[in-house]
VEXDREN-2710 file (C-alpha; in Angstrom, 1 decimal):
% VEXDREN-2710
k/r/px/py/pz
1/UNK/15.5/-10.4/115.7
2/UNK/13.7/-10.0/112.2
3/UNK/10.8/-8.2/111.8
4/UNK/8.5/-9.0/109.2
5/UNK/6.8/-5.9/108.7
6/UNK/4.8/-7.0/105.5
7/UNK/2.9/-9.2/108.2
8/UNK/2.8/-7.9/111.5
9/UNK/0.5/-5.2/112.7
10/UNK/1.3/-1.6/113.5
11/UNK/1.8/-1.9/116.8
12/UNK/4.5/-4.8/116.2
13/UNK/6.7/-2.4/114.0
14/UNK/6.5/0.0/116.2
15/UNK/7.8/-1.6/119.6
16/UNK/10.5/-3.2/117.0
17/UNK/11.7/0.5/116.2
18/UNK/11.6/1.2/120.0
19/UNK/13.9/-1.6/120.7
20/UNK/16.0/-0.2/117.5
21/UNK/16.2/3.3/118.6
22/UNK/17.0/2.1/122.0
23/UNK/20.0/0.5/120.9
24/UNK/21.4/3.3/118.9
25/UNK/20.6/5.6/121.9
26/UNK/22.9/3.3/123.6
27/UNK/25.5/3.6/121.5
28/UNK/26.1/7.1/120.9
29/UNK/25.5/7.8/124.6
30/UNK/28.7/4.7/124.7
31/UNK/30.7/6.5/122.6
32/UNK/31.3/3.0/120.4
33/UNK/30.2/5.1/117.1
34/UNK/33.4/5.8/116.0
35/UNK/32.8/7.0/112.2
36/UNK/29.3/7.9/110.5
37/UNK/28.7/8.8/106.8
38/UNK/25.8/9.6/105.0
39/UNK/24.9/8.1/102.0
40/UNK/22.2/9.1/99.6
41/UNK/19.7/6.5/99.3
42/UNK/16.2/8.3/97.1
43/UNK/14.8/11.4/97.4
44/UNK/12.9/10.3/100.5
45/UNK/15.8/8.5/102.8
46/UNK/19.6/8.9/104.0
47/UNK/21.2/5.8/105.2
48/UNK/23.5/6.3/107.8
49/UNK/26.3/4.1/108.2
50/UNK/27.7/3.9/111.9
51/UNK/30.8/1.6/112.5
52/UNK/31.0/0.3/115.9
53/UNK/34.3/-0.2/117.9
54/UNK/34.1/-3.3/119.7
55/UNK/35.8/-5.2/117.3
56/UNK/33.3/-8.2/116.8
57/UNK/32.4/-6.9/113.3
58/UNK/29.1/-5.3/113.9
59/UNK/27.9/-2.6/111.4
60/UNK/24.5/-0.7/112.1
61/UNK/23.1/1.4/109.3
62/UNK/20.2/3.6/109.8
63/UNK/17.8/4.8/107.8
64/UNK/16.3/8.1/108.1
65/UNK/13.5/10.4/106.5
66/UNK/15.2/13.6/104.7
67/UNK/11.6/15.3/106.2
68/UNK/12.5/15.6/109.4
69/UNK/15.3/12.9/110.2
70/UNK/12.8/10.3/111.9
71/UNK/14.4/6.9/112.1
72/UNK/12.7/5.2/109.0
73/UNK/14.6/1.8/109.2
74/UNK/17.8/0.3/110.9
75/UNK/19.9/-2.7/110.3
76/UNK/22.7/-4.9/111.8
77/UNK/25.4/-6.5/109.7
78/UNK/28.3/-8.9/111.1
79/UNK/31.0/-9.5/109.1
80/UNK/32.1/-13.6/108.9
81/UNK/34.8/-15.4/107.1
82/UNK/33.0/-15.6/103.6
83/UNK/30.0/-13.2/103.7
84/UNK/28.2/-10.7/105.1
85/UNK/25.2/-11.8/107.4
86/UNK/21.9/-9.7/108.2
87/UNK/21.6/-10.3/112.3
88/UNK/18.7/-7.1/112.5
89/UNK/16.5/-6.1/109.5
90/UNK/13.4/-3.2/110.8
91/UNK/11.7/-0.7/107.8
92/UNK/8.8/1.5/108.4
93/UNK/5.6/-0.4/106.3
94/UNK/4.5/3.8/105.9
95/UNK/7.7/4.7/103.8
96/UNK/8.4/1.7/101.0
97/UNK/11.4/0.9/99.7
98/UNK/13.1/1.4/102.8
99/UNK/14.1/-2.5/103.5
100/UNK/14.8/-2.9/100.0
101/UNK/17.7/0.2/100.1
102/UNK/18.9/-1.4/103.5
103/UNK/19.5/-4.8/102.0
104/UNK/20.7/-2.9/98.4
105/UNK/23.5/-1.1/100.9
106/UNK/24.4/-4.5/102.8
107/UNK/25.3/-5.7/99.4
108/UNK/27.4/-3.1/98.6
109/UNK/28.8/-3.1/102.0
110/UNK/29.6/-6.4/102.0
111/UNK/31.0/-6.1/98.0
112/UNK/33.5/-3.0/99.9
113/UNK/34.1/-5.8/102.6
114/UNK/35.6/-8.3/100.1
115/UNK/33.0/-10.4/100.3
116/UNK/31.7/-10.2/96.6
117/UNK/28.5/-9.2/97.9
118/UNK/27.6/-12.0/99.3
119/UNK/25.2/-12.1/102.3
120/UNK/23.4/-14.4/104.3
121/UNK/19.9/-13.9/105.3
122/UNK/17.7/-15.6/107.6
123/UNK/14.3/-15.6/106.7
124/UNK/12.3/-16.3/110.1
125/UNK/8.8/-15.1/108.4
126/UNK/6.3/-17.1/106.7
127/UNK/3.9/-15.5/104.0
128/UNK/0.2/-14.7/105.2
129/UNK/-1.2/-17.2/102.6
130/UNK/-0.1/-20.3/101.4
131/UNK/2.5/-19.5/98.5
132/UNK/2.5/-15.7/99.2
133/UNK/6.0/-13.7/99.7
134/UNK/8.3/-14.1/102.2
135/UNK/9.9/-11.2/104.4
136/UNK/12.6/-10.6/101.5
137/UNK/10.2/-11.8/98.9
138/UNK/8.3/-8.5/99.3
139/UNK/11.3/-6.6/99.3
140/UNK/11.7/-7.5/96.2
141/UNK/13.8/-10.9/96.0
142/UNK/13.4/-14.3/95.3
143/UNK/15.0/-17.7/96.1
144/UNK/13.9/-21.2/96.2
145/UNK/11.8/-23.0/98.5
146/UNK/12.8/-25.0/101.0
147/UNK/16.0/-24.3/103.3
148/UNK/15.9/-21.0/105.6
149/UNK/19.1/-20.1/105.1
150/UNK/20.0/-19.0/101.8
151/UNK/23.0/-16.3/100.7
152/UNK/22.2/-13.4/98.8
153/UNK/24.7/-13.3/95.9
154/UNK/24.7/-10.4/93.0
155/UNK/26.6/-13.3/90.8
156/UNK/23.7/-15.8/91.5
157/UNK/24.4/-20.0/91.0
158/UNK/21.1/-21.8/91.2
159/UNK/19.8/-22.3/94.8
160/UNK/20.8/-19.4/96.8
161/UNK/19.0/-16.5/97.2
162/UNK/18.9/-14.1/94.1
163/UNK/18.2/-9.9/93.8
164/UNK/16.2/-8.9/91.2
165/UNK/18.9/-6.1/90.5
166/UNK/21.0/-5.2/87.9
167/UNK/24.2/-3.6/88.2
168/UNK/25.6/-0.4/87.7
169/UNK/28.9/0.3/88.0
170/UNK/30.0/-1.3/90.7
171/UNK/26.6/-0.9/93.1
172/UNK/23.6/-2.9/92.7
173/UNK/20.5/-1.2/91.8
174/UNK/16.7/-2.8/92.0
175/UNK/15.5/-3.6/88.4
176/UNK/12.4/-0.8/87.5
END
């Protein structure tokens, strides 16, 4: 499931985050969280980064608010033979930037994964107005019409999906 939360009302976000909390509820109380780091997103968030034991290659990474560690955003990534792809995407609409570090860290993730950063996304959502921005469109990339499936690639050929980022070191950053 992908929530579109540039289009869907309050209340839509919020039983998505439910469903999202539920599941890492789950999982600690399962014990399947076997390592967890923190990593530094912005002054506002810390992404947590929760590898799961059940050897399918399924990645969660949670988002939280340093001002009192509310759950700001969560994501699933699975790990395939030639990329990375983006199975749960959910970001609060009431702290920005939030979806765009979640897909900036499955980048890197899936750059640490050997997978040249390569990810695929499916983008369910359609823009409120004709021509308007897709889900990943308003966080901040673009790609061409058409197809719904698209990879997200930091080393960009024409036709798949590309980040407007730039990159630094070896992480991708989103271009001021």
């Amino acid at each position: 499931m992908t929530y579109d939360i540039y289009q869907v009302k309050q209340e839509h976000y919020v039983e998505a985050a439910k469903a999202f909390i539920l599941q890492v509820n789950a999982l600690i109380k399962s014990k399947t969280v076997i390592d967890q780091r923190a990593i530094q997103a912005n002054d506002a968030l810390n992404i947590a980064e929760s590898y799961l034991t059940d050897g399918d290659g399924v990645f969660k990474f949670i988002a939280l608010t340093k001002a009192g560690g509310s759950v700001a955003g969560l994501m699933t990534l699975k790990v395939q033979d030639t990329d990375v792809k983006v199975e749960d995407l959910c970001a609060s609409p009431t702290l920005p930037g939030t979806g765009t570090e979640l897909i900036e860290r499955a980048v890197q993730f899936s750059e640490r994964r050997g997978k040249n950063g390569c990810l695929t996304l499916t983008d369910m959502s359609k823009p409120k107005v004709e021509g308007g921005k897709t889900f990943y469109g308003a966080l901040g990339f673009i790609g061409p019409p058409g197809d719904l499936k698209r990879t997200l690639n930091p080393n960009a050929n024409p036709g798949i999906w590309t980040p407007l980022q730039k990159q630094s070191g070896k992480s991708w950053i989103k271009k001021k």
